[in-house]
Every structure is written in C-alpha cells, then in structure tokens.
C-alpha positions in Angstrom: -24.7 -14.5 3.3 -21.1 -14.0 5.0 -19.3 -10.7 3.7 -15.9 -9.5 4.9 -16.3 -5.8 6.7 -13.2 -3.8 8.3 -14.3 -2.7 11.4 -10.4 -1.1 12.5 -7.2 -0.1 10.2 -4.0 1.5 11.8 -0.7 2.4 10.4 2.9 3.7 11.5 4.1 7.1 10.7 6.0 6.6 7.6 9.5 7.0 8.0 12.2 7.9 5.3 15.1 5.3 4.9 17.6 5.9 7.2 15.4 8.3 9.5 12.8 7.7 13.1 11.8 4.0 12.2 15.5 2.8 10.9 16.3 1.6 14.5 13.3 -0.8 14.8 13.4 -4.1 13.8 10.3 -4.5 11.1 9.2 -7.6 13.2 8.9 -5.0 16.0 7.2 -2.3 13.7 4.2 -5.0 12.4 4.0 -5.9 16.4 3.6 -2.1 17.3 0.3 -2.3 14.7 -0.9 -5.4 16.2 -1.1 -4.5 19.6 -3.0 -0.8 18.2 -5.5 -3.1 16.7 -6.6 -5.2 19.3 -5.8 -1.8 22.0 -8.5 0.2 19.9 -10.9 -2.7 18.8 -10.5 -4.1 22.6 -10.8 -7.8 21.1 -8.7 -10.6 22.7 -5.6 -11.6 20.4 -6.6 -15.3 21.1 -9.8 -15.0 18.6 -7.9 -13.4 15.6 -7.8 -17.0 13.3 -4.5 -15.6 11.4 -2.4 -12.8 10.6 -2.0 -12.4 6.9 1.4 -10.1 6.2 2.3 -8.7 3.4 6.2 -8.3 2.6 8.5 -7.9 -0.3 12.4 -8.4 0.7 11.5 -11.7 2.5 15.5 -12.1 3.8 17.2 -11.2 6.6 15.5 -9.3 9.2 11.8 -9.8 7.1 12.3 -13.6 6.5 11.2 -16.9 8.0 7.5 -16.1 7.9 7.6 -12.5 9.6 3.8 -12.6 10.1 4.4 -15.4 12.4 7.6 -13.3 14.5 5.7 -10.0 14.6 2.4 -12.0 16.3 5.3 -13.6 18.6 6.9 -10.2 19.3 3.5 -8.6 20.0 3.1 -10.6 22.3 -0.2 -12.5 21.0 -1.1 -16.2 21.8 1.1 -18.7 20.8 -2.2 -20.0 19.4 -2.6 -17.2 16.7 -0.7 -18.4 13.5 0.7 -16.0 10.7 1.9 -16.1 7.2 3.5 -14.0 5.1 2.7 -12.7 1.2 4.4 -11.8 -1.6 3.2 -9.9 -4.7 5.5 -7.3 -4.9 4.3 -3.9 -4.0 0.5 -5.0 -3.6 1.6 -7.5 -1.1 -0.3 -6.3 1.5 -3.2 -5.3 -0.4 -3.4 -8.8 -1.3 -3.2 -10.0 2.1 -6.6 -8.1 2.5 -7.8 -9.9 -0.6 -6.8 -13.5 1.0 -8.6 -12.4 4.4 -12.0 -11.4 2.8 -11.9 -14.8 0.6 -11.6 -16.3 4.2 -14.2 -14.9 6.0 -17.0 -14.8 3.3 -15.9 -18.8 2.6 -16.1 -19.4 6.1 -12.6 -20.3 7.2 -12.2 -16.7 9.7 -14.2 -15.1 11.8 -11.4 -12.9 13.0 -8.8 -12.0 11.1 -5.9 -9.5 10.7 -4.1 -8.2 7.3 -1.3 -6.3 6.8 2.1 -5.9 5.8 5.9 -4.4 6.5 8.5 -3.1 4.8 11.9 -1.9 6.4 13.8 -0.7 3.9 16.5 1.3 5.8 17.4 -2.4 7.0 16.4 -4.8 4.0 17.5 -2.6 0.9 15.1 -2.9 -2.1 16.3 -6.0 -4.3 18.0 -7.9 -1.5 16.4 -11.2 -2.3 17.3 -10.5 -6.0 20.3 -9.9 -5.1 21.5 -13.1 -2.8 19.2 -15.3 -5.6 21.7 -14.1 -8.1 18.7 -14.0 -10.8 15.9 -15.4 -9.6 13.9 -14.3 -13.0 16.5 -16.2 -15.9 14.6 -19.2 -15.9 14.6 -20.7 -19.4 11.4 -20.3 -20.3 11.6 -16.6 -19.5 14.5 -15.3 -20.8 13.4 -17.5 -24.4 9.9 -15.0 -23.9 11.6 -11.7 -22.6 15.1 -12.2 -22.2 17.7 -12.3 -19.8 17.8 -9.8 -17.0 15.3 -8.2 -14.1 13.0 -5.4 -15.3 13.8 -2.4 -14.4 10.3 -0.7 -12.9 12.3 3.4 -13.1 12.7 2.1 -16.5 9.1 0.7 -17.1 8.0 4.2 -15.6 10.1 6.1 -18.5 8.0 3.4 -21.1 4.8 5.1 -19.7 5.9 8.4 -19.5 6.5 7.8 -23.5 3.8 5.8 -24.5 1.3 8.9 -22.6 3.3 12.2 -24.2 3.9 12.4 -20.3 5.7 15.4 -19.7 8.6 16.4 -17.1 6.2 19.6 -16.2 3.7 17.6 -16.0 5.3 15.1 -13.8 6.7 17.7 -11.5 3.5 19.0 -11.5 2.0 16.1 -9.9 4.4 15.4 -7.2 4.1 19.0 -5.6 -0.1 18.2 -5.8 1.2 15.0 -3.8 3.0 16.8 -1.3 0.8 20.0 -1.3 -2.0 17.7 -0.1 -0.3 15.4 2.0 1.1 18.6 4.1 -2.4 20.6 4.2 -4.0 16.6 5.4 -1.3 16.9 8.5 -1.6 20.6 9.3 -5.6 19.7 9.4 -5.1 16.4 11.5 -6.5 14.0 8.9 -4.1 11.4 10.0 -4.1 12.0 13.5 -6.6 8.5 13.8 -5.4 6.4 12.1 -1.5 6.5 13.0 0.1 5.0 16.1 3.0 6.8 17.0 6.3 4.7 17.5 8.4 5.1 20.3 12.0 4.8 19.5 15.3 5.2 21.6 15.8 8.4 20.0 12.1 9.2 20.9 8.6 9.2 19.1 8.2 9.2 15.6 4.9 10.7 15.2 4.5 11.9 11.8 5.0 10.9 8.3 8.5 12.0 7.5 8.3 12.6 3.5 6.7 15.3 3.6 8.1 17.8 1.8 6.9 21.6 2.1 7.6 24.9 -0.2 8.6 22.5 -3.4 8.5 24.4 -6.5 8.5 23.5 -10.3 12.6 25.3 -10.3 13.5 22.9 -7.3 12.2 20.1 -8.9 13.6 20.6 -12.4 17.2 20.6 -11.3 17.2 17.5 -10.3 18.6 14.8 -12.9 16.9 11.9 -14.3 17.4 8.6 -12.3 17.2 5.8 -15.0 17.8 7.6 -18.1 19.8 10.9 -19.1 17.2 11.8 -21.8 14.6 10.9 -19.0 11.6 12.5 -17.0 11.8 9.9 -14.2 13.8 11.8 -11.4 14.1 11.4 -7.3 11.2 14.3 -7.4 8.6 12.5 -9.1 9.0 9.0 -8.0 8.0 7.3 -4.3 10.6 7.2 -1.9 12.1 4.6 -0.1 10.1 3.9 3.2 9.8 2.4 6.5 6.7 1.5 7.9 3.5 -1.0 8.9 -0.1 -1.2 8.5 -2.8 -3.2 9.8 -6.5 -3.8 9.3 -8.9 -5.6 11.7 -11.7 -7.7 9.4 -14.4 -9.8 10.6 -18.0 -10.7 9.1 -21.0 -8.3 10.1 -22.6 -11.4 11.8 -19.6 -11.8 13.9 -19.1 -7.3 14.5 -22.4 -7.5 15.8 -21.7 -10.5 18.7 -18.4 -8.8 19.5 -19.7 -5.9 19.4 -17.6 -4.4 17.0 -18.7 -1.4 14.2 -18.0 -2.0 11.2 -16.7 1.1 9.0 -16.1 -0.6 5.8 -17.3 -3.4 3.6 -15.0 -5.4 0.7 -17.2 -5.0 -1.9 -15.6 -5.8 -4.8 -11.6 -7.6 -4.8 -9.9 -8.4 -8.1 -6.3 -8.6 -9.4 -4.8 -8.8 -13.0 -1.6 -9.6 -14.6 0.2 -7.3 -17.3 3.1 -6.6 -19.4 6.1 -7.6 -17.5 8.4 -5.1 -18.9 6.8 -1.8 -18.7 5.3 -3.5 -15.2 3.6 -0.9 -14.2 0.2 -0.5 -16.1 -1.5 -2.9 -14.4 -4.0 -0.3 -12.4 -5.5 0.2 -15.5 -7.0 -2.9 -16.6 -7.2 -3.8 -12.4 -9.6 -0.8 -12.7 -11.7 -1.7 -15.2 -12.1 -5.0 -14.0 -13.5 -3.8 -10.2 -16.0 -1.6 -12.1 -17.0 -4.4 -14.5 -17.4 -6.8 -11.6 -19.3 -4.9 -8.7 -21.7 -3.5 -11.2 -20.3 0.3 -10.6 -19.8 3.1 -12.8 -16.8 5.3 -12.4 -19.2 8.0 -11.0 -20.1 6.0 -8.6 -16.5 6.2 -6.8 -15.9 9.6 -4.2 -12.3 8.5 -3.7 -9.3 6.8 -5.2 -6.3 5.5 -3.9 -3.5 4.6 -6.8 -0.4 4.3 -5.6 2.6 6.8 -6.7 5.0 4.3 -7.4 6.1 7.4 -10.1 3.8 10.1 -11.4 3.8 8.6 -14.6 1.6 5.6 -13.1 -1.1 7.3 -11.6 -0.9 9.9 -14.8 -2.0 7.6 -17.7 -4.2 5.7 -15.2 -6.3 9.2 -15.3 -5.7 9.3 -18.9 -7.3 6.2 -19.6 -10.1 6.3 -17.1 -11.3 9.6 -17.1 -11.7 10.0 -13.8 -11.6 13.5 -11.8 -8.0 14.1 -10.9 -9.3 16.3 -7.7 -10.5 11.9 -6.0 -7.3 10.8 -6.5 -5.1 10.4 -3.7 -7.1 13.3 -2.0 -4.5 13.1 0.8 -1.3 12.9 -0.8 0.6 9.5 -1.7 3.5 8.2 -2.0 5.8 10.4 -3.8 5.2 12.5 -0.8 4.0 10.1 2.2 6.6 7.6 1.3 6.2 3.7 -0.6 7.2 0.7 2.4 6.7 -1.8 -0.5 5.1 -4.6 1.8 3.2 -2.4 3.6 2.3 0.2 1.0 -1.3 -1.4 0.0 -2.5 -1.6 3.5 -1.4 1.7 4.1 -3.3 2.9 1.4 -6.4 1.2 2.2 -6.3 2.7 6.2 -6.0 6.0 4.4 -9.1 5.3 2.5 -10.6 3.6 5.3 -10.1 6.9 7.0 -11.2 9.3 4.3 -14.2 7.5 3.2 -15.4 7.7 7.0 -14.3 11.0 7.5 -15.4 12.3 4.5 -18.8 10.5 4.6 -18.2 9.0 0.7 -19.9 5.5 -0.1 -17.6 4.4 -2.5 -13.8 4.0 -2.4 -11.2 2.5 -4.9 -7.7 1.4 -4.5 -5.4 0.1 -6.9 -1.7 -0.4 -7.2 1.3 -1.7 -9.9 3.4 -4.7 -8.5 6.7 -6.3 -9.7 5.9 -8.5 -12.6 3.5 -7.1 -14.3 0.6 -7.2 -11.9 -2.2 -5.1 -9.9 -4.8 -5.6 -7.6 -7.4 -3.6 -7.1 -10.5 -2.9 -4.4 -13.9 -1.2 -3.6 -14.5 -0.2 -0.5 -18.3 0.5 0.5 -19.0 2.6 3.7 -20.9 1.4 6.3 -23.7 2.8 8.8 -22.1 3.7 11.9 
C-alpha cells in the first residue's frame, strides 16, 4: 500500500513587512527553499514530479503560476513543472494535502509542497482589490450580501460568541511570544531554517519576535476593527514575509533513494464553514481528523493552530478540550509572523521539527482560511 511520508521540510526566517526579506522577490524566496531541499536531501531536482505552491495574492510579483517561476529561478530542470494553490491562508497546507493524494494514488514518486507569501511587496487584498469585488456574484450577495468579509471582524464575532476577553487575549499573545523567544534562545529552529542572504546581509532569524511584552504594553494599544473591540495589532498575526518547503515521497521510494523518512500523512481532511465569522473552521476541521484516523484527542503530543488572532486558537481550546501547554508549543503567529501562502507549510516544518525533536508520535495542525474554510492534518512520527 503507497503512503505519502515527509522525509525533509525547510523554511525562511520569517521576516516582518517591510524588514530583511522585503528586498527579495518571493519567486526568489520559494527558490532559496527549493535549492535547501534538494542541498539537505542530496536528491537530483530532475526526479521531483511537481512543485505544488501555495499562495494567496496571486498578482503581480506572485502571479502567472509562481510555482513554476520559483522552480525556474532555482535553477531546477526545465523538466520539473509547478503549479500554484489557492485557499486562502491554508494554501500551502493544502498543497501538502494535493501531494500526499498524489503519491498514495500513484501519480508522484517525488514531490515538493510549499508555499510563499511576500507581503511587503503584494499587500494583503491586492487581487481583491484590482478584481474590484470579486465575491458580489449574484447568488452570493442574494445569500450573504454585498461586500468582502471582513476576517478582524469575524475574529471580534468569536471573541463574542466565546465571552473572550481582552485579558485573556493579551494573555495569549505574550504566551505566543514568551515561547517563540525561549524556542530561539534554545536553538529549536536552528534546523529547520535556511538563512537568506540579502544585499543588506543575512536574515537569519525570525523577526516578530517580540521580548519583555507585558499585559500594560499591550492594553494601550487600540482596537483595530472595532472601537468597542478586543481585536488589536497585539493580539493578532502580523503581516509576514516568508517561504516553506517540504520534501515528500512514498516509504517504498525513501528507501531506494535512500532517503529517511521523519514523518508520515496520516490523516488529511478539510471542511468548509460560516463565511462570515470565517474563522471557526479549525474546529469542526478538528473533529473531523480525529473522527477519520481513528484517534482520540489524547492521542495528540502536539498542535499546530494557527494565530490568525487569539481569539481563533482560544475557542478552538474551548471547544476541544485540549491541554493549552500542546498548542503551538513553540510560539505562532502572533509572535513568529502569518506569510498567508506560506503560513501552513511553515507550520507543518515546525511540527515536523518538534515532533522529531521532541520524540512525540502524534502531531496535529489546523488553520482558518478566507471563506469560511480549514484544513487540517496528523502527522505520525516515523523510526529513524
């Protein structure tokens, strides 16, 4: 039976908008991930079948079919094709999903996932933006009316509907920071990033980190969506630069390359959920994984959902009862930073990382995603 194993994942620092990644071009950035996959697997570019890249603002700079650029601009075969996903912010979570359904049906031997975001040079909403309104079909605005949800909004729903409060909130993003510094100062990173060299030098580090945060530093900033509000610039993600890449493959075909496997796809699912509030989706996405691998929530050592705001990862504890001290045990991204298209592959070489390092079977990562939507995925450890 074919099964879908990760046997390398790599990642950029991530940079803040307008800091040490704003100077490179994002087809550059997923070609910097590329090459660190095949330089630390040591496989030849000319067996990878595809490159499946996930990206959000698909204009400008991160348009016509980046996947297929950044293989170009690695320098890879001509042979090696690419193409390039959208669902929102699980874009390249989903790419990971499309390359497992690959190799277990038989179409890949070799493949690569991933995804980009550079959002210091494609602001957030620029395809929105030059569509005019991409979302005011008929049929929709007759079913939710006219206009683009808003997801700082959709965060202040949740935030309401889970008696979520500003404390609380703030709370959470100095946890996210807290552990996101003490993971750097002990090197838990230091393998699974590939430092970027710039013309203003090396970008080695992820730059959101914030250290020395307190609950008085946090509270005077104002809310960003509504005056009454608990959604601020302190308890949300922040906008990102940045690239991640995993190297997947069958066990069958680890074994006669000679690869080692670190991971296996166990369990891949997505779900769709209330467009509006958006961004509950890692909720039901979770309960579905469980349902489907035949897992109990015990049965997971780590989880990776991703900070799109505190409130998200907030009522997704509520509801699942899960122990807050697995979640995001190495910060996320209201401290590490969100590169939409690259944000669920950055996750998952986290997790990748941290289920190795920390020698834990089990691993789940879920995220929300523009319209109302959430994928989510079990990672089982592998012998080394």
């Amino acid at each position: 039976m074919r099964d879908a194993v990760i046997v390398e994942a790599v990642r950029t620092p991530v940079g803040r908008r307008r800091g040490g990644l704003a100077g490179v071009h994002p087809a550059d950035l997923s070609a910097h991930v590329l090459r660190a996959l095949a330089e630390r697997s040591g496989i030849e570019p000319a067996a990878v079948d595809d490159v499946i890249w996930g990206c959000v603002s698909q204009v400008g700079e991160q348009s016509f079919d980046i996947a297929r650029t950044a293989v170009l601009s690695a320098g890879w075969p001509e042979s090696v094709p690419g193409t390039t996903v959208d669902r929102q912010c699980g874009s390249s979570q989903q790419s990971v999903h499309f390359a497992a359904s690959g190799l277990i049906a038989g179409h890949y031997d070799l493949v690569v996932a991933g995804g980009v975001e550079s959002m210091s040079r494609v602001e957030m909403g620029s395809s929105a933006s030059i569509a005019g309104n991409p979302m005011s079909g008929t049929g929709w605005v007759e079913r939710y009316g006219a206009g683009i949800p808003n997801q700082g909004v959709g965060a202040e729903m949740i935030a309401r509907q889970w008696t979520l409060s500003r404390t609380a909130l703030d709370e959470f993003s100095l946890i996210s920071h807290e552990r996101a510094a003490r993971a750097q100062d002990e090197g838990r990173f230091e393998s699974q990033l590939a430092p970027v060299p710039t013309p203003d030098g090396v970008v080695r580090a992820d730059e959101g980190v914030r250290r020395g945060g307190t609950l008085e530093t946090l509270g005077a900033l104002k809310p960003a969506f509504d005056p009454e509000g608990v959604i601020t610039a302190g308890n949300a993600s922040q906008i990102s630069d940045g690239a991640a890449a995993l190297l997947m493959t069958t066990s069958e075909r680890a074994r006669e390359l000679g690869l080692r496997p670190v991971a296996r796809v166990h369990t891949a699912v997505v779900v769709g959920s209330d467009p509006i509030i958006m961004l509950t989706g890692p909720i039901p996405a979770t309960r579905k994984a469980l349902e489907r691998s035949g897992l109990q929530l015990a049965d997971i050592g780590a989880f990776e959902v991703n900070e799109a705001f505190a409130s998200v990862p907030l009522a997704w504890l509520a509801e699942t009862g899960a122990d807050p001290q697995l979640l995001n045990p190495n910060g996320g991204a209201i401290a590490l930073g969100h590169p939409l298209g690259a944000s669920g592959a950055r996750l998952m070489t986290t997790l990748v990382h941290h289920l190795r390092d920390a020698g834990i079977r089990y691993g789940l990562q879920t995220m929300c995603e523009g319209g109302g939507q959430a994928n989510a995925t079990i990672l089982e450890l592998l012998d080394s």
